[in-house]
C-alpha positions in Angstrom: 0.0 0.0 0.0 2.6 2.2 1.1 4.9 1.7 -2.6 1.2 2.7 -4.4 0.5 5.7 -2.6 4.6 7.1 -3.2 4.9 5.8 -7.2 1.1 7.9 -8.2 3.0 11.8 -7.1 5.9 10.2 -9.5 3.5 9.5 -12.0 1.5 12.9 -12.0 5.0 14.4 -11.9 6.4 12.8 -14.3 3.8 13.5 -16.8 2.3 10.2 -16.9 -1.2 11.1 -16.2 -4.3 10.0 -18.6 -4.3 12.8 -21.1 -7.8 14.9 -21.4 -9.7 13.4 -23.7 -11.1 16.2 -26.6 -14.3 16.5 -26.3 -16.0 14.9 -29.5 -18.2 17.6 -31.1 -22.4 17.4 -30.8 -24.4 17.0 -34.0 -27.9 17.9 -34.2 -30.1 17.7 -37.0 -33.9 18.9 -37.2 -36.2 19.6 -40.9 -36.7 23.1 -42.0 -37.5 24.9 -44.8 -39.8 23.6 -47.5 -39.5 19.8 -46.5 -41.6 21.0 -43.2 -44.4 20.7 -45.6 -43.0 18.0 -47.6 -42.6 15.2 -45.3 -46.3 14.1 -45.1 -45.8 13.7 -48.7 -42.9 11.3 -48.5 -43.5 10.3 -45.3 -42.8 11.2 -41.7 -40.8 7.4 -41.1 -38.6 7.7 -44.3 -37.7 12.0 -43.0 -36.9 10.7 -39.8 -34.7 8.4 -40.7 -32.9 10.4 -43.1 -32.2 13.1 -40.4 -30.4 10.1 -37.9 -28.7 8.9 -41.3 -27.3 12.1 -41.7 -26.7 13.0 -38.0 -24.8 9.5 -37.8 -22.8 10.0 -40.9 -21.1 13.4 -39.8 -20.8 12.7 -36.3 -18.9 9.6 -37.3 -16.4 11.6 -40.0 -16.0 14.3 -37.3 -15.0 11.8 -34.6 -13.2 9.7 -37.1 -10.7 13.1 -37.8 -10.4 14.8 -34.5 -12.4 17.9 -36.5 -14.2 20.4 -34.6 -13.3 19.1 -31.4 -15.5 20.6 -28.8 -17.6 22.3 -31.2 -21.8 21.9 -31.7 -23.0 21.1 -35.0 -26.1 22.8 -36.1 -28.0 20.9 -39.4 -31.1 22.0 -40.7 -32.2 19.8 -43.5 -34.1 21.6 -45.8 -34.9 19.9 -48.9 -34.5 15.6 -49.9 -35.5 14.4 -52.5 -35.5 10.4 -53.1 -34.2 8.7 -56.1 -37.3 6.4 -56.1 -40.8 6.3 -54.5 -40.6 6.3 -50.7 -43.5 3.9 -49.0 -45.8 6.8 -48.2 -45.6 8.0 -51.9 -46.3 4.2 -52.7 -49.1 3.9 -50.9 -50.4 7.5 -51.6 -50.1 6.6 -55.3 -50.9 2.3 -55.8 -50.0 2.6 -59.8 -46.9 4.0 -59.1 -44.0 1.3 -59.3 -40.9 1.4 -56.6 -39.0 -0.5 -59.2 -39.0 1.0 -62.3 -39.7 5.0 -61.0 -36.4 7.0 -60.7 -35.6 10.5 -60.4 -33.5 12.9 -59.6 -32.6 13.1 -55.6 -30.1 14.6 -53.5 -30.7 17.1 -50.5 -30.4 20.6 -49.2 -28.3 21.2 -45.5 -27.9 24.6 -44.1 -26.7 25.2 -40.3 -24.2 26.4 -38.5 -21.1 24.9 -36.4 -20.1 26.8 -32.8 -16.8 26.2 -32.3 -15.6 25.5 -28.8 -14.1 29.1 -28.1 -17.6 30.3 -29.5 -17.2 31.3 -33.0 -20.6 30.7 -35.1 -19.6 29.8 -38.7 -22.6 29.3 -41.9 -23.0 25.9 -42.8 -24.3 25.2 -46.2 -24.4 22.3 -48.4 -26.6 21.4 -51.9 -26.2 18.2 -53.9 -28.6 16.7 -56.4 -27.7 14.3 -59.2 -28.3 16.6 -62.6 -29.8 13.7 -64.9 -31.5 10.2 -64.6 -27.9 9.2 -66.3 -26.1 10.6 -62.9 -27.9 8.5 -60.6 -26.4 5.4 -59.6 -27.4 2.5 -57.4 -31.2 1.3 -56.8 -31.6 3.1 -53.0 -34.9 5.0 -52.0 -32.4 7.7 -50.5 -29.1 7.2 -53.1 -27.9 10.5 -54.2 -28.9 12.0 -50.0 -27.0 9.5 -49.2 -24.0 10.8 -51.2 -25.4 14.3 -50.0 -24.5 13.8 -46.4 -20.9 11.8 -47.3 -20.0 15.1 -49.3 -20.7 17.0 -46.2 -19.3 15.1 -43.4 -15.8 15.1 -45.7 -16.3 18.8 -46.2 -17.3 19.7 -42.5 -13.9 18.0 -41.8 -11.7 19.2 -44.8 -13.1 23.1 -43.1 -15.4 23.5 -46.1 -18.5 24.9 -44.3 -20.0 27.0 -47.5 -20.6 25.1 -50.8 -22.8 26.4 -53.0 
């Protein structure tokens, strides 16, 4: 007992102590804009879990990096639009086929990131596919998908603003 109590002031001393850990940053992500009005249309379910799809994927990069240590992540996701029908628009519309309907999707993020010594910096982010010959892969949420990815590496690469 005595040899434990003397070698822990020689470790503190030393330096040895557990380092602080950084403080991972907080992402939140709520609907705004347009798609307020839009999500009965493709339906609640399908919104929701776009918005924990997208709070997932950037909390992930950001931890992943180290990024914006410390700092709150502010998302507001104002537009999505799916690649194909979503089960709400399905079931709204019984002629129209999940299979063989494709569009255009992607989806519209605005915000803002506080950074830990309380700087507020714009977040904005826009990416849609620009024809039926840009979208790839037979997801519901494809190109939003790619949307969020895009973000996350530009939230980390300090790209905030893309227009």
């Amino acid at each position: 007992m005595r040899r434990l109590a003397f070698l822990a002031p020689l470790a503190l001393i030393a330096g040895l102590a557990a380092p602080a850990v950084a403080q991972e940053p907080r992402v939140t992500v709520m609907v705004g804009g347009d798609l307020v009005e839009e999500a009965e249309d493709l339906g609640q379910r399908d919104v929701d879990l776009q918005l924990e799809r997208l709070q997932r994927v950037v909390t992930r990069e950001l931890a992943e990096s180290g990024a914006l240590n410390g700092a709150q992540v502010n998302l507001v996701v104002t537009d999505l639009k799916p690649n194909r029908p979503t089960f709400q628009q399905a079931a709204d519309r019984p002629g129209l086929s999940v299979f063989d309907s494709l569009s255009i999707g992607g989806a519209t993020i605005e915000g803002e990131v506080v950074t830990a010594d309380g700087q507020r910096l714009p977040v904005r982010y826009s990416r849609y596919s620009t024809s039926l010959a840009d979208v790839y892969g037979f997801s519901t949420w494809q190109d939003a998908d790619r949307a969020y990815d895009r973000l996350a590496a530009n939230l980390v690469s300090g790209r905030l603003v893309v227009r």
